[in-house]
BALOBA-1460 file (C-alpha; in Angstrom, 3 decimals):
// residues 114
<rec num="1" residu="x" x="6.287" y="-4.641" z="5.083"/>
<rec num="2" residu="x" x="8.135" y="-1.834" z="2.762"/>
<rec num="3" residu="x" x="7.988" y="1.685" z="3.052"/>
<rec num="4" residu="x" x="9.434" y="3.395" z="0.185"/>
<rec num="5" residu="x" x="10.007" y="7.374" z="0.072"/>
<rec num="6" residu="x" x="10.425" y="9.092" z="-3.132"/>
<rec num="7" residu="x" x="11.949" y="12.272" z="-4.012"/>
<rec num="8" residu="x" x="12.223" y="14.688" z="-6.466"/>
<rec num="9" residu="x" x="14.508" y="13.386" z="-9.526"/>
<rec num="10" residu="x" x="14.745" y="14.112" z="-12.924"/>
<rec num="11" residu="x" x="11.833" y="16.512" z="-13.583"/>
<rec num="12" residu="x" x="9.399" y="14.473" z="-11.675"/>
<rec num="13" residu="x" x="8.503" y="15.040" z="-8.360"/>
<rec num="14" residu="x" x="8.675" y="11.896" z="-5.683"/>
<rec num="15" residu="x" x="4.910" y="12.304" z="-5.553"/>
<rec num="16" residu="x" x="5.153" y="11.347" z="-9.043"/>
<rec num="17" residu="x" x="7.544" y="8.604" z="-8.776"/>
<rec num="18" residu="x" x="5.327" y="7.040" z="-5.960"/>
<rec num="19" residu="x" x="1.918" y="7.150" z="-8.243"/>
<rec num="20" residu="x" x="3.970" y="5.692" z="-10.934"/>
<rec num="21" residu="x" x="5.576" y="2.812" z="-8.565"/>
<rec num="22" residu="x" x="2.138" y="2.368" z="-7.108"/>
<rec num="23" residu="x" x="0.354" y="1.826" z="-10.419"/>
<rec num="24" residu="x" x="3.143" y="-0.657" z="-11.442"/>
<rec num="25" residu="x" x="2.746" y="-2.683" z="-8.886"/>
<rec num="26" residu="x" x="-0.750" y="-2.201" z="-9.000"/>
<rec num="27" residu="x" x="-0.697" y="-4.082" z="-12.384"/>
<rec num="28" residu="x" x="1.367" y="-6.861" z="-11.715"/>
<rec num="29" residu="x" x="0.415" y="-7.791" z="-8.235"/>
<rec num="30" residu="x" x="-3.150" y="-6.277" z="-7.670"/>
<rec num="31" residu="x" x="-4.868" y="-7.118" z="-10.915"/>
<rec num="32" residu="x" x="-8.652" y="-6.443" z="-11.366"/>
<rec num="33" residu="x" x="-11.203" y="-8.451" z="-9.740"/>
<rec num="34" residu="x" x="-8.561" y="-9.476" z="-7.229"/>
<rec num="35" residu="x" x="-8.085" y="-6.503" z="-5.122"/>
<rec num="36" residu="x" x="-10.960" y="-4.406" z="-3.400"/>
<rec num="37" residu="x" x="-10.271" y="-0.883" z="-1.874"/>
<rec num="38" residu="x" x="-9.394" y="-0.119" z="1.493"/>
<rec num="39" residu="x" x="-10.940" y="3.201" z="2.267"/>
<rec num="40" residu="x" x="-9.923" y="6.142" z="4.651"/>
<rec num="41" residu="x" x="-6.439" y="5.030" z="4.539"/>
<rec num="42" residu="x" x="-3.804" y="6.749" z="1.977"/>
<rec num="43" residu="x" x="-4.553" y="8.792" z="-0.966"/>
<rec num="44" residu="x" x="-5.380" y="5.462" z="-2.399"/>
<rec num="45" residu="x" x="-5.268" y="1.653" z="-1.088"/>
<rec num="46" residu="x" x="-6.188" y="-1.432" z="-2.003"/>
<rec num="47" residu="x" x="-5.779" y="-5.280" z="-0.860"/>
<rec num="48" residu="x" x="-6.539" y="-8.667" z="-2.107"/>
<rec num="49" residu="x" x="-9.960" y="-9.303" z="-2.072"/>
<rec num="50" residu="x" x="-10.088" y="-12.521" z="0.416"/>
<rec num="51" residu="x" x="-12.973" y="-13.806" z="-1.331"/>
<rec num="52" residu="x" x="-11.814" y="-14.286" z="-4.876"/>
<rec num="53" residu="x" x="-8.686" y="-16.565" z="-2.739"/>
<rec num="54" residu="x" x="-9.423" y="-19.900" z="-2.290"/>
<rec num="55" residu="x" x="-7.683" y="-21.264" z="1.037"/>
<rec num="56" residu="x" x="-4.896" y="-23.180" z="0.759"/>
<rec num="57" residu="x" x="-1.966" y="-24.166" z="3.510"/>
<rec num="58" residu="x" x="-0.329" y="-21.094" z="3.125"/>
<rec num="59" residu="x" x="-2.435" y="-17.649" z="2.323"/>
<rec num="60" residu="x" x="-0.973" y="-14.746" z="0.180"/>
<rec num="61" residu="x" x="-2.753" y="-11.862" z="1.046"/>
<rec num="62" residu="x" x="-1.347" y="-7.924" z="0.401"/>
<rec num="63" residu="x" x="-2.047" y="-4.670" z="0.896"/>
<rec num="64" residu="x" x="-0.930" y="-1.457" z="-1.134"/>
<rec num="65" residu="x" x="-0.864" y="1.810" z="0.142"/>
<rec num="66" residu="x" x="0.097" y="5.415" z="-1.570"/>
<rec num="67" residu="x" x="0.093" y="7.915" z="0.976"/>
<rec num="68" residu="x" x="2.001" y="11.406" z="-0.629"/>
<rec num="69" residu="x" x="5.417" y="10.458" z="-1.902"/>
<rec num="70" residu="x" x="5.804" y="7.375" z="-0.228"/>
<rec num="71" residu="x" x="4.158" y="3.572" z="-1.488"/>
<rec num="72" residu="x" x="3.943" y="0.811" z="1.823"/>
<rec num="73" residu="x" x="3.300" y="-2.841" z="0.460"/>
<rec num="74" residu="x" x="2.367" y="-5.139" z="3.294"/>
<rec num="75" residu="x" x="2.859" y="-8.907" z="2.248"/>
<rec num="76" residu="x" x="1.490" y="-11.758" z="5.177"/>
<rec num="77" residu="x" x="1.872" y="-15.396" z="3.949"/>
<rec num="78" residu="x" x="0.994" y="-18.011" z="6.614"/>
<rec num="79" residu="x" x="-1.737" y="-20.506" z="7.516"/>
<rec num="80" residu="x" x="-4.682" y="-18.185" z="8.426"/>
<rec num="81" residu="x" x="-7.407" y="-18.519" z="6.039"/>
<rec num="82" residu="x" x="-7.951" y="-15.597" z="3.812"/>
<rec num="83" residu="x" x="-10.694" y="-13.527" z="5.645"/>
<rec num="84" residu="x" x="-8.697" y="-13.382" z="8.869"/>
<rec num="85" residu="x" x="-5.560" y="-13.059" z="6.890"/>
<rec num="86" residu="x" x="-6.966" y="-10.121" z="5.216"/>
<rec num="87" residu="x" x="-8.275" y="-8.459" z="8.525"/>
<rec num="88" residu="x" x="-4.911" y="-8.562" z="9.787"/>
<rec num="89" residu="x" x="-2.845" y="-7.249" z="6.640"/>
<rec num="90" residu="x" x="-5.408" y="-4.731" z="6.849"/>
<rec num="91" residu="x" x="-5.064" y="-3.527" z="10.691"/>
<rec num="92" residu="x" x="-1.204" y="-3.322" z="9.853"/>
<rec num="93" residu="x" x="-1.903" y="-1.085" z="7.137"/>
<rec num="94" residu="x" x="-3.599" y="1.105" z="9.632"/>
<rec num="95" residu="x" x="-1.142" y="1.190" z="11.950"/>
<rec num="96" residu="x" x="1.887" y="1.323" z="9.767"/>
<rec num="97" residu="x" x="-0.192" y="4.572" z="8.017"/>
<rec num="98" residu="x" x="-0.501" y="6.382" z="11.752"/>
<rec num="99" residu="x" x="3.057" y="5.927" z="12.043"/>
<rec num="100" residu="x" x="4.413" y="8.117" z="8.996"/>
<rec num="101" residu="x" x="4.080" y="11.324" z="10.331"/>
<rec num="102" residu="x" x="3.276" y="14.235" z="8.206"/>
<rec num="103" residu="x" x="7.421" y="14.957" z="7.771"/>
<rec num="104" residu="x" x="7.721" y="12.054" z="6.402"/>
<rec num="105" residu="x" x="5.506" y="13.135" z="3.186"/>
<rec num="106" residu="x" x="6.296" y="16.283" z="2.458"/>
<rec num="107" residu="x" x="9.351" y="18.583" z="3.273"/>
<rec num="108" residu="x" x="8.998" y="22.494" z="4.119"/>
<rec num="109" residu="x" x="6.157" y="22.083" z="6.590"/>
<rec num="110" residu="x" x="3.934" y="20.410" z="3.801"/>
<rec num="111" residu="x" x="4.521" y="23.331" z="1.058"/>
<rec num="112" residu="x" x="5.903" y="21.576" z="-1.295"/>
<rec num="113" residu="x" x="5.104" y="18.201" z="-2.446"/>
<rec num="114" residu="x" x="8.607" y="15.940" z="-3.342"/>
């Protein structure tokens, strides 16, 4: 599991860095029919779609979250077919989410996005 924060650099605000580093990834790692969303988690969220993966000994299954300025990717590789495998990426999402306080997104109280 990564957390990544972003801040304000260059005439782009970490807000914008994160949606950029979020699509990125969303092209090379999540691609199309592979990934289904995860809703009521994030500003956006997706995961690989367990059914399109056939099971083999060891599952990939991952989970992308953009939350603010800050992108978590949650990778589990192991034995568990990919339904369960899935369930469980996706119940660490949710917790890792109810961790990141709101401080942790924005500074100044939530004023001002970075």
């Amino acid at each position: 599991m990564t957390f990544h924060r972003y801040d304000h650099f260059v005439g782009k605000t970490g807000t914008d860095r994160a949606r950029d580093t979020f699509d990125e990834t969303l092209g090379t790692d999540f691609r199309g029919s592979w990934r289904q969303t995860l809703t009521s988690l994030g500003d956006q969220a997706v995961i690989h779609d367990p059914a399109k993966l056939p099971p083999n000994p060891v599952n990939r299954i991952g989970a992308l979250i953009l939350q603010a300025n800050v992108v978590v990717h949650i990778t589990y590789e192991g034995a568990l077919p990919p339904g369960p495998a899935a369930h469980e990426v996706e119940r660490l999402a949710r917790q890792a989410m109810s961790e990141i306080g709101p401080s942790f997104h924005h500074r100044l109280l939530g004023l001002v996005q970075v």
